[in-house]
N, C-alpha and C positions, 0 to 999 in steps of 0.2 A: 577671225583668223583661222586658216586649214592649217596647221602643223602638220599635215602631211605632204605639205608642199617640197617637203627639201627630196631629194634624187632617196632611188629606192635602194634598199639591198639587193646584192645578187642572192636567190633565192632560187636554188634546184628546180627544176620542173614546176615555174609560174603556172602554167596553165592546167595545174593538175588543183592550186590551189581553188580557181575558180569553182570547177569540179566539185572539191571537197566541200565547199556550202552550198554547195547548191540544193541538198535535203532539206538544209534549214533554214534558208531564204523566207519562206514563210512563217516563220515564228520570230527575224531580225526587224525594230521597229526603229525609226529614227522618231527622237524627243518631241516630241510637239510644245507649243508653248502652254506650260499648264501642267506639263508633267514634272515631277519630282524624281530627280537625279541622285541616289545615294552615293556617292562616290570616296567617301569622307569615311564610313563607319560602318561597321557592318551590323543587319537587321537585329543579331542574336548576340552577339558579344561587342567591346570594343576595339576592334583590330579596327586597322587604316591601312593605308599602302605604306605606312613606315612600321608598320609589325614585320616580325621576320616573314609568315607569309605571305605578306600583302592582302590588296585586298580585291576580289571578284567582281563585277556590274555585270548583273544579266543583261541582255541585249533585247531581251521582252519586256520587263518590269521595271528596269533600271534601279532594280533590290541592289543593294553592296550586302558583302559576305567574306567573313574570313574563310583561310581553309578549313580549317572543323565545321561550317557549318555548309559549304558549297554543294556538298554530295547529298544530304538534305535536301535542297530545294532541287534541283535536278531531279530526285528519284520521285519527289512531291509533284512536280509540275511537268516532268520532260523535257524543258528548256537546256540547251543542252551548248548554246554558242556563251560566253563568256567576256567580258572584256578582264586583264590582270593588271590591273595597274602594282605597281610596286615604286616607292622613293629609298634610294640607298642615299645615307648620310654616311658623311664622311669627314673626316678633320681638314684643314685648308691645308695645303703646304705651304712651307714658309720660304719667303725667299732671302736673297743674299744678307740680307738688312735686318737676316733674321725677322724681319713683320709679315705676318698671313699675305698671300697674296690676292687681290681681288678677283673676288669668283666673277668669271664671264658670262657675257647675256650668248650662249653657245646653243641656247635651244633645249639647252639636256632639261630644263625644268619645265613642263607646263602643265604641271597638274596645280589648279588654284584649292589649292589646303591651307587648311588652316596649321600653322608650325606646332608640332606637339613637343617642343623643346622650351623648358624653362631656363637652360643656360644661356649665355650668350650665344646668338646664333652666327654675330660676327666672326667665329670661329670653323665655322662648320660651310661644307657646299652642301647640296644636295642635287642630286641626279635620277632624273625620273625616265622609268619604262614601264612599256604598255605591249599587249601581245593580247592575242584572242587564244581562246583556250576551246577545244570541244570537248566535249563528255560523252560518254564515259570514259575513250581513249586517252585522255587528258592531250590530245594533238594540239601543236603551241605553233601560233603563227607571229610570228615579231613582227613589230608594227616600228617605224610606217611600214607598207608596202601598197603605195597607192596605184603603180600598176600593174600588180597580179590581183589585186580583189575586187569582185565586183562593185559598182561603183552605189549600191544601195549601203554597201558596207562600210566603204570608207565614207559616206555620207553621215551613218548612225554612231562611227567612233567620234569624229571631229566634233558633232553634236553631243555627244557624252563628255566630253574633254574639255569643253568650254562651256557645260551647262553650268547655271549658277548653283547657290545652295540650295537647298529643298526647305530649306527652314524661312529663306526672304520670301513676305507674302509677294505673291503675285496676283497683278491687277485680274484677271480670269479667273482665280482663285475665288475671288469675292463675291456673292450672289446679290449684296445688296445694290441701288443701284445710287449714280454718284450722289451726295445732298449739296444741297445748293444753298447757296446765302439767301436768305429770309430777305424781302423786301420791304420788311418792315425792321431788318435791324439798325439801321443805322439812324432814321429816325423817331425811333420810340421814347413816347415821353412817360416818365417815369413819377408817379406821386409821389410828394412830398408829405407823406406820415408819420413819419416818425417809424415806420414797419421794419424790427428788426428780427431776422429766422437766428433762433437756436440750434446748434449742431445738432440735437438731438430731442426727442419725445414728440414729433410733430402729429398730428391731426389734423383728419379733414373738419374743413369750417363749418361744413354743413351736416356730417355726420362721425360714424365713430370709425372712422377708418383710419390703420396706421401702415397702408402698404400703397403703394402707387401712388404716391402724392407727387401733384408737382405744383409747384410753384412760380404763379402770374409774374412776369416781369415786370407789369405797370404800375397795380396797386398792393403788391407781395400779398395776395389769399395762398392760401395752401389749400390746395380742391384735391379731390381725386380722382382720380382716371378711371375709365370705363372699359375701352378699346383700343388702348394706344399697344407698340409693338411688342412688350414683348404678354400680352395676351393676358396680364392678372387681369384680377377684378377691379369692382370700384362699381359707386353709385351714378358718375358720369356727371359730377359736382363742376368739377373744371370745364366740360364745355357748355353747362348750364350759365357759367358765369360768363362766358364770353359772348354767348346770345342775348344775354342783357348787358351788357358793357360793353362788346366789340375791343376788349383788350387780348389783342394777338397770339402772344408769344407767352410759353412756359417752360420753367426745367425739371425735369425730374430730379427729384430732389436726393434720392438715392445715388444718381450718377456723378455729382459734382463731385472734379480730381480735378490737380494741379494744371491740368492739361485740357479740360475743358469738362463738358457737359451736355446732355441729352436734353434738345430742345426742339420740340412743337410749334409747329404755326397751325392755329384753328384758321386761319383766313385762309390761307395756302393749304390746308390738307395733307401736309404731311410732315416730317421729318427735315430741318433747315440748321443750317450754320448761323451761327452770332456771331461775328467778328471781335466783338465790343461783347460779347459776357461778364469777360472779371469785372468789367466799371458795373454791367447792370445788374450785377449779383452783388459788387462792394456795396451800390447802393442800401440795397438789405442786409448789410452786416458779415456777408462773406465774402472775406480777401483772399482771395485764388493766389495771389502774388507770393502773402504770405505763407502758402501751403508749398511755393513748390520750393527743391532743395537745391543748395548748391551744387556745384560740377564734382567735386570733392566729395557728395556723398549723404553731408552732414551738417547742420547747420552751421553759420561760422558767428562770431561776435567780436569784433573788433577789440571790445573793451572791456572784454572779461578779463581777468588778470589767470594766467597758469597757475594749473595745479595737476599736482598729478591723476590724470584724465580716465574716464571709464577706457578708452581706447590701450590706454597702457595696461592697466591690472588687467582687463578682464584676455587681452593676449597675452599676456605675462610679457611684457614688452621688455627688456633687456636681461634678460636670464636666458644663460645659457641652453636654450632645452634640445634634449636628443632625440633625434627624427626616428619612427620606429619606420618597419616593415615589414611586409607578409601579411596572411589572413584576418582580416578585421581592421586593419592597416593602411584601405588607401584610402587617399582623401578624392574630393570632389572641384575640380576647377569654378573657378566664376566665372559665369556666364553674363555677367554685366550687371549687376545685382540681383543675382539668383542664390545669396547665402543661405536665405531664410527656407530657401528647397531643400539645399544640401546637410545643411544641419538637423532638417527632421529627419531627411531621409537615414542620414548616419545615424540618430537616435534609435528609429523604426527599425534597422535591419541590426541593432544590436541585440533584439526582441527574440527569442526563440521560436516563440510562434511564426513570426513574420519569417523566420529563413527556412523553420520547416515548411510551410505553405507557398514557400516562391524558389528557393535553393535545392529544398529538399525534392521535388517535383519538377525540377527545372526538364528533364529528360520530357519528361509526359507531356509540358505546356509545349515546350517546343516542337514537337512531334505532332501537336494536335492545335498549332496555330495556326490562325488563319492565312491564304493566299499572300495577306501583304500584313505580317506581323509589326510594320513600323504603327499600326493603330490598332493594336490589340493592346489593352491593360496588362493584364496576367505576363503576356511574354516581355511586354517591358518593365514590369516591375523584378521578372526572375533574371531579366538580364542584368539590370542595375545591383541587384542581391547579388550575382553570380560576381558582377564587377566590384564588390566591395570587398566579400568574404574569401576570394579563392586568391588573391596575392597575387595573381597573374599582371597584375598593372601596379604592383607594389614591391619594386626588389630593390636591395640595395645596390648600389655602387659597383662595379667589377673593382679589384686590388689594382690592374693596372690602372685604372679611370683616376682612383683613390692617390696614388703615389703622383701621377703627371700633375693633378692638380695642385698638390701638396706643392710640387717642385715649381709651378706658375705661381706659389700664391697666392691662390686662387681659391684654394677650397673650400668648397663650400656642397655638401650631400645636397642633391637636387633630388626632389620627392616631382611625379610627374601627376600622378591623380587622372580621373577619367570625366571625361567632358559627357555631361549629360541633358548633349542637345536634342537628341531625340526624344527622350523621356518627356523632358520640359514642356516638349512643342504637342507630344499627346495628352500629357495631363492638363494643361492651362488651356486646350483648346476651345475657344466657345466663351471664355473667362474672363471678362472684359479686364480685370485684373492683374491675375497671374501672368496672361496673354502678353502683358507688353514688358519693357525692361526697365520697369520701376522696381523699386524695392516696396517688398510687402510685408506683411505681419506672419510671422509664424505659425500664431495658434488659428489664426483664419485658413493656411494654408494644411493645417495637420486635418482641421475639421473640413476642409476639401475633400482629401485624401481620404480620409475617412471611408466619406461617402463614395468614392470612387470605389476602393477595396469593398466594401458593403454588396456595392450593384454590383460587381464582376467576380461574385463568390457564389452567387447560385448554384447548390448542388456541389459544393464543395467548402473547405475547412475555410472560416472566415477569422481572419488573425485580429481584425478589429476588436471582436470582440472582448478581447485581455481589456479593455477599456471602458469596456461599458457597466453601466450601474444604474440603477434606477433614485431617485432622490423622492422623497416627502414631501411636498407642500403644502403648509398649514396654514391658513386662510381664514382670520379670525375677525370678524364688524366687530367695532369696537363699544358702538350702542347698546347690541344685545350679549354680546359676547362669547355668542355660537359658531362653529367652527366647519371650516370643511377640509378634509382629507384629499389630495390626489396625489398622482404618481406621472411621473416625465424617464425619459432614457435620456440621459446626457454621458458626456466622455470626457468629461474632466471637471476637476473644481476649482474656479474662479474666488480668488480669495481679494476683499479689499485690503487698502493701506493707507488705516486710521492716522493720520498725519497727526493727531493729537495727543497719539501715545507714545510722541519720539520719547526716549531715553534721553537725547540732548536739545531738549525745549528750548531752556534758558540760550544756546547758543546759537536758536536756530528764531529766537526773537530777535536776538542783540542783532543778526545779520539782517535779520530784515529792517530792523532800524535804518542800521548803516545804509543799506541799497536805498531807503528812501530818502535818507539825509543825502549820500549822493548825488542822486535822480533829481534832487531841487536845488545841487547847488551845481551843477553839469560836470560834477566829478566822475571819473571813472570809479566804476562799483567794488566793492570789497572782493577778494576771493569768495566762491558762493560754499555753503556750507552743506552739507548729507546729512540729511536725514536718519536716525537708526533708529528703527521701529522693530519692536521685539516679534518675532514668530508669533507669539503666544497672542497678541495685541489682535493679528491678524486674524485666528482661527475666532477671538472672540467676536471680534467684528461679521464673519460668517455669519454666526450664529444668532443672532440682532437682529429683530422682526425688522423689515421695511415695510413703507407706506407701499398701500397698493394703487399706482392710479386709475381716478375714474370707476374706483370701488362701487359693484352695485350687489347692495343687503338684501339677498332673497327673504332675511326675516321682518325687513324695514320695506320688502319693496320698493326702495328708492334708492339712490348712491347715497353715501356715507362714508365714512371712513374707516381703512381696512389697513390691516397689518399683516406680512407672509413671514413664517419661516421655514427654512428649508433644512431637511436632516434625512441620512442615506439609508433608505430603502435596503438595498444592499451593495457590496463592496466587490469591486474591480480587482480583476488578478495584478494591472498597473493602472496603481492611480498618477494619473498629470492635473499638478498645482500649476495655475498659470496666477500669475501674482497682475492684479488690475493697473499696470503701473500707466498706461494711455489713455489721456481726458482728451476733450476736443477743451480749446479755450472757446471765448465768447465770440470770438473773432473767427470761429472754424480753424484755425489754426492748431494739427493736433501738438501733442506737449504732454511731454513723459516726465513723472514724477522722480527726482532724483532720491532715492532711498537705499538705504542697507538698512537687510534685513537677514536677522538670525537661522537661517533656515536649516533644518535639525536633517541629522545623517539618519534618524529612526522615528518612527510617525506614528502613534494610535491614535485612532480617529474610533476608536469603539464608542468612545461618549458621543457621537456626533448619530450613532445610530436611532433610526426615525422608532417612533414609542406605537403611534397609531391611536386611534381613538381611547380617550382616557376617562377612565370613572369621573362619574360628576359633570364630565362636558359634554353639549346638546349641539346634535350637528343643524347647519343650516339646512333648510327645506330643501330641496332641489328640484327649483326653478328658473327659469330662465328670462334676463331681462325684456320687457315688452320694448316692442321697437315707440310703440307712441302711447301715452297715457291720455287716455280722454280727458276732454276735458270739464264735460260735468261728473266726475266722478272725483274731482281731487278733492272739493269740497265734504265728501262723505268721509264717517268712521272714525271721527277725529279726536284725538284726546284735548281736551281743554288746557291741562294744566300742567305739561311735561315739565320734569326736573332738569332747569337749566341755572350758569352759573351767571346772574348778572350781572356781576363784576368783569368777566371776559365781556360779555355784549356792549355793555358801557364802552369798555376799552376801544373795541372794534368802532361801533356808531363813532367814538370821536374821532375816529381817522378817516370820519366821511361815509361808508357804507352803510346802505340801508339797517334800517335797524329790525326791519324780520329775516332780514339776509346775517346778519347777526347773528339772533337768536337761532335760525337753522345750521348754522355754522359749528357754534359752540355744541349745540345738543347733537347735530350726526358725528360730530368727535368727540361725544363721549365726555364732554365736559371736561377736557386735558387742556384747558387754556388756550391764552388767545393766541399762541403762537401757532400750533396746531388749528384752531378754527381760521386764523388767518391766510393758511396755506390751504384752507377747504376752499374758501373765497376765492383766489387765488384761480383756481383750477374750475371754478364752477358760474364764474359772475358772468358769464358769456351764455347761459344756460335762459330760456324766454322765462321761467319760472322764477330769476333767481329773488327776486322780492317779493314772492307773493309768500302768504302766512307760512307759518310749521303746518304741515300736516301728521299727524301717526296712526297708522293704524290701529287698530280697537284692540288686536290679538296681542297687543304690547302690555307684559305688566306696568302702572301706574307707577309705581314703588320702583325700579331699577336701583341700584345703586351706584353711584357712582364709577364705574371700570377704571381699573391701572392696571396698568399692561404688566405682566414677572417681568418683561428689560427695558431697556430705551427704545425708544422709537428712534424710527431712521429720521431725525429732526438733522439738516445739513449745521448749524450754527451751533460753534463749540460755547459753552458756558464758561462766562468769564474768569477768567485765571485769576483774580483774587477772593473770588467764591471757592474755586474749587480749591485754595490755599486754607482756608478758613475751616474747612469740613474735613481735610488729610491731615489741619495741625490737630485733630480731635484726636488722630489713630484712624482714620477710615481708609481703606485706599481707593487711592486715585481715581480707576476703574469703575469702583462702585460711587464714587462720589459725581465723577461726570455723570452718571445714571441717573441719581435721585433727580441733579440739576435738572436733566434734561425733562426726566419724567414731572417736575412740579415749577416747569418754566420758570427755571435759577430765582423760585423764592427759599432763600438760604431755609429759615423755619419749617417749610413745609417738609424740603429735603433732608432736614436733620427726621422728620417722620416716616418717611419713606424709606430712609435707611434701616430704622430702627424694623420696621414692619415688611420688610425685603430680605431677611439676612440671606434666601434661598439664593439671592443674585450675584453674593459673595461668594457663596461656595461654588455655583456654577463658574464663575470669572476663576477661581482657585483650580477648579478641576479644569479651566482648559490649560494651565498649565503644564499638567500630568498628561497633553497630549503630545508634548514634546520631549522626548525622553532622549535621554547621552547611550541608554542601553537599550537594546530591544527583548521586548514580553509579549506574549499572547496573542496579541491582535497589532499587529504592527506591520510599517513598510518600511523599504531601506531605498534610501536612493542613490541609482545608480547611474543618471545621468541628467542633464541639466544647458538650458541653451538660452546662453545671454545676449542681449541685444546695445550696440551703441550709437550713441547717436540721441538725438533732439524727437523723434518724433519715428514712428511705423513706415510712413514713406521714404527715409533717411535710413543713414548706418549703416550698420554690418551685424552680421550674426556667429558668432562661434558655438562650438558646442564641446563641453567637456563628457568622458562617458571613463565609467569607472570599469576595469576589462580584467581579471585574472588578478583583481587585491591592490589595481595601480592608476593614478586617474592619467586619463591622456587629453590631451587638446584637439580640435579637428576644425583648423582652420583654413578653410578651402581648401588646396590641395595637399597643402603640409598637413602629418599627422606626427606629432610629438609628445615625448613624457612630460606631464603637467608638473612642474614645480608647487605652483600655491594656486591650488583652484581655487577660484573666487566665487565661493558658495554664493555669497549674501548679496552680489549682483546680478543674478540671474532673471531669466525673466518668467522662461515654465522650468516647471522642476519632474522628473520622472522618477513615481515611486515603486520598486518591486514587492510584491506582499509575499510576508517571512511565515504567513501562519494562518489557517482557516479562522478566520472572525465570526 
């Protein structure tokens, strides 16, 4: 449609107008298909054409620009023709019947914007004009005037005026080329094996690889890729196996979402659609179905019975609360589920560092951005910083607005917040994640971020780094019981949520009763019950060696079994606690632990600090495992008569496994029982070796003694609850009583020894108490702000974020920004800690 189709203005000396561009004809472009239109927002701040001064579209670039920054790119580039769009809003008048009168289709509108009005808009018209502006005279032509301009001109307005957004992909956009349905999907026959994929720890079948894996449709191998697109490595396992089977079709196994999956055809040679995935994926144990979320956001369950819902406390859902304004004050609109953006971002730019390095320097980046700052980092992060902290998009109410409302009964303070569509579209670009209008994970998107401010800090102050910290990794064979030391950089700490250290157990057994008594009689299920798991439960659980998988003993030269723990190197100006509360279930289906948890307003974590090599312990050689062990040589150097526990191999042999796959089991774990040697099995009976004798090397003392670990092993199976009753009604606690179980596989006797000969395990469990303090000392953090998630699962929900600001906590939920009534500490998901004091 030309909107310049309707009769022109009378217009003084037309033909001087021609005249008048005719210098800059050469630099006026009409849109092509492919270009990006800003028309909406401007490069450097958020003005539109509903700010007082509208907004600019070069006629070269098709850049938008408020007035502050117009003179800018002019004196940058020389561009010097303009388009001004501007929309005047205005109240409807009312007619006889006193009811608004219906605004007409009169033409006055045809700029496609998006309404930046959160009140009713059935109140309001809106009238839109357009004018070419030149520079540096600011000479202003009203538009239309389709016959005094020359006719390239009125070609490249009408084309800016109806261009779409710059944010919907465009088919030209795209480099890759279409994929095509596989001729092999629809009918692919799939083996009946029994082969079911776990959401997680996957390996290639043929080697040790745990990246690039994808996953045969026909007979579920998990191979590894070699050359597939996006360029990792890999052995080239997965098209080895189609050369000998001629089974087709694979997915990457990293790419399976709700929405589909990256899938190979070897016959075809390249990149193809499956129509029919979710069935050939259910086949293997993942239900896509079950991944994806309802329209609402959120999982839903017919027959859950009400309660009052994470959705209500963590918005403070019926309390009063008071909308603030001004600096630090506006919120962030959604973008279709883009909370989990806005919530960090509002976290990040509450950071001092973060607004000296992007606010504070805002003049400099600007001035020294590139040609087309809509893809430059830096300038979009100081504009975002600019739009949060200057109040310019955050004011209250005018007194008359306040009173007419009052007088309609109607009021209601409208907070309008800034749409951060540009931002979004530069940081997620490439992202296959971020990229689309799913809802994502927070702490996946902060550790995005991260790395984005990282790479585009070269040669200047890097705010990240308030985050960063280096951790400890202690790395101990359990056979020999030598140790190795390393060091990692990570930006926050991941705390588990021992499920078995609720404070209300007993109530949270009774409930699971009921759901099962229930479930078998097709009753609907009881109201569900929370979890409350003490902070202190949690920091201990940190702390707690885990198994290492596929441990290989440089002093055994062989795998064995290993145990890490991890303690801080050193300590971050802010520390972020992200609490593990998302599992995948067995079904790939993920699923968020329902918990409260105690989490403390002041934090020393100085116990948690790393010790480093300690008297009396012998580090591991430092070697590297051999890719292939010959095989005259396994026979040589062998001890005859290693110290193993018969009673475990017994155990194992009767439940069918070989009985030198047994004895190797029990002795590379260290002789901790069959439960432990059974999860060696577990992890190794796929191995060509796995029956053949013990071998040990010669340089092994003969004598070892027995090894026990100072804590519990990462053993997943909790020890049964009338053990652990029998050992707390002694006096022992709890904590340390789960330990002994678990350390002497829940034989009550032995664990009454291990306690006895452990007391250092109590006092450590005791001291992590003291890391959760009501007052702050020495070495301590305070937290200052915090961002909860609801909802069923990471793909699902919404995110808020509370942040504590001048002594007062405030909520920031999308655009609204108000005073927190009752932050709901103990629901959160990451926690952000300010450090009160050099550690």
């Amino acid at each position: 449609k030309n909107i310049f189709g309707a009769s022109s203005r009378n217009v003084k000396m037309a033909t001087d107008l021609g005249e008048l561009l005719v210098p800059y004809m050469p630099t006026i472009r009409v849109p092509r298909t492919g270009d990006r239109v800003f028309k909406s927002e401007c490069a450097f701040s958020y003005d539109s054409p509903e700010s007082e001064g509208g907004l600019y579209v070069c006629l070269n670039s098709f850049l938008g620009f408020g007035r502050e920054h117009v003179e800018r790119h002019y004196r940058k580039t020389g561009q010097s023709v303009y388009m001004h769009l501007k929309r005047h809003v205005k109240e409807k008048a009312t007619g006889a019947a006193g009811g608004a009168i219906p605004r007409r289709r009169n033409g006055k509108v045809f700029l496609d914007l998006e309404l930046n009005r959160d009140f009713n808009g059935g109140d309001y018209e809106y009238e839109d004009e357009a004018k070419l502006v030149i520079f540096p005279d600011h000479f202003e032509i009203p538009l239309p005037n389709i016959e005094e301009l020359p006719a390239l001109v009125t070609i490249a307005c009408d084309a800016i005026l109806n261009a779409p957004s710059p944010y919907k992909k465009q088919e030209s956009d795209s480099w890759e080329e279409e994929i095509q349905v596989s001729k092999h999907a629809r009918s692919l026959t799939q083996q009946e094996n029994g082969v079911r994929i776990p959401p997680s720890g996957w390996k290639c079948a043929k080697c040790e690889m745990r990246e690039n894996l994808w996953l045969n449709l026909t007979d579920g191998s998990v191979l590894c890729g070699k050359w597939f697109f996006d360029g990792s490595g890999g052995n080239g396992h997965a098209l080895e196996h189609y050369k000998k089977t001629n089974f087709p079709l694979a997915v990457k196994l990293d790419t399976v979402t709700p929405d589909g999956a990256d899938v190979y055809s070897f016959d075809e040679e390249e990149a193809v659609l499956d129509p029919h995935i979710s069935e050939h994926l259910l086949h293997f144990g993942i239900d896509m179905l079950q991944m994806q979320r309802t329209e609402n956001g959120h999982h839903t369950d017919n027959h859950v019975q009400p309660r009052v819902s994470d959705w209500e406390v963590i918005q403070e859902a019926g309390l009063k609360l008071k909308p603030v304004y001004g600096s630090g004050y506006t919120g962030i609109k959604n973008l279709a589920n883009s909370c989990y953006l806005s919530t960090t971002m509002q976290v990040l730019f509450s950071i001092p560092e973060f607004q000296r390095a992007y606010v504070g320097n805002l003049q400099r980046i600007f001035d020294y951005s590139p040609l087309d700052p809509t893809q430059d980092f830096n300038t979009q992060m100081a504009k975002l910083g600019h739009g949060l902290l200057s109040g310019q998009y955050s004011k209250p109410p005018m007194k008359s607005e306040l009173i007419e409302q009052v007088m309609k009964e109607d009021y209601k303070q409208q907070q309008r917040g800034i749409s951060p569509k540009m931002f979004k579209a530069l940081v997620s670009k490439g992202h296959p994640e971020f990229s689309s209008n799913r809802q994502q994970d927070a702490h996946e998107f902060l550790l995005h971020l991260i790395n984005l401010v990282e790479r585009n800090s070269s040669g200047s102050e890097n705010p990240s780094d308030v985050f960063r910290f280096l951790v400890e990794e202690r790395v101990q064979c359990c056979q020999t019981q030598k140790v190795r030391y390393t060091q990692r950089v990570d930006y926050l700490m991941q705390l588990p949520v021992p499920l078995e250290a609720a404070s209300n157990r007993e109530e949270l057994i009774a409930y699971e009763s009921k759901r099962k008594e229930a479930e078998e009689n097709m009753r609907p299920p009881p109201e569900p019950v929370r979890a409350r798991i003490p902070f202190t439960a949690c920091l201990q659980a940190f702390t707690e060696p885990e198994n290492v998988p596929d441990f290989w003993s440089s002093a055994l030269q062989a795998k064995s079994a290993g145990v890490k723990t991890s303690r801080f190197a050193s300590f971050p100006e802010y520390m972020v606690v992200q609490i593990k509360k998302f599992t995948f279930g067995v079904d790939w289906v993920p699923k968020k632990l329902d918990v409260s948890i105690d989490v403390p307003d002041f934090l020393d974590l100085n116990r948690l600090r790393a010790t480093g090599l300690q008297a009396g312990e012998e580090e591991l050689p430092d070697l590297t495992p051999p890719i292939v062990i010959p095989e005259d040589t396994r026979g040589e150097n062998l001890l005859t008569t290693p110290e193993i526990d018969e009673s475990s191999v017994m155990q194992l042999a009767e439940m069918g496994f070989p009985l030198e796959a047994c004895r190797k089991a029990v002795y590379y774990t260290g002789n901790m029982g069959a439960e432990m040697a059974f999860n060696w099995i577990i992890a190794h009976m796929e191995e060509p070796d796995f029956a053949e004798p013990l071998a040990v090397p010669t340089y092994m003392e003969p004598d070892l003694p027995s090894p026990s670990l100072p804590t519990t092993s990462a053993l997943d199976n909790q020890p049964p609850e009338e053990s652990i009753s029998i050992l707390t009604s002694m006096g022992f606690p709890r904590h340390h009583t789960i330990q002994a179980l678990k350390a002497t596989n829940n034989n009550l006797e032995r664990a009454l020894d291990w306690i006895f000969t452990h007391p250092d395990c109590e006092e450590e469990s005791e001291a992590m108490s003291d890391t959760a303090d009501t007052e702050p000392n020495d070495n301590s953090y305070e937290l200052f702000a915090f961002i909860s998630h609801m909802g069923a699962s990471t793909m699902s929900g919404h995110y808020v974020c509370h942040i504590k600001k001048e002594g007062r906590w405030l909520i920031y939920n999308d655009h609204k920004v108000c005073l927190s009534e009752r932050p709901p500490k103990d629901l959160g998901y990451m926690y952000f800690y300010r450090r009160l004091s050099s550690c």
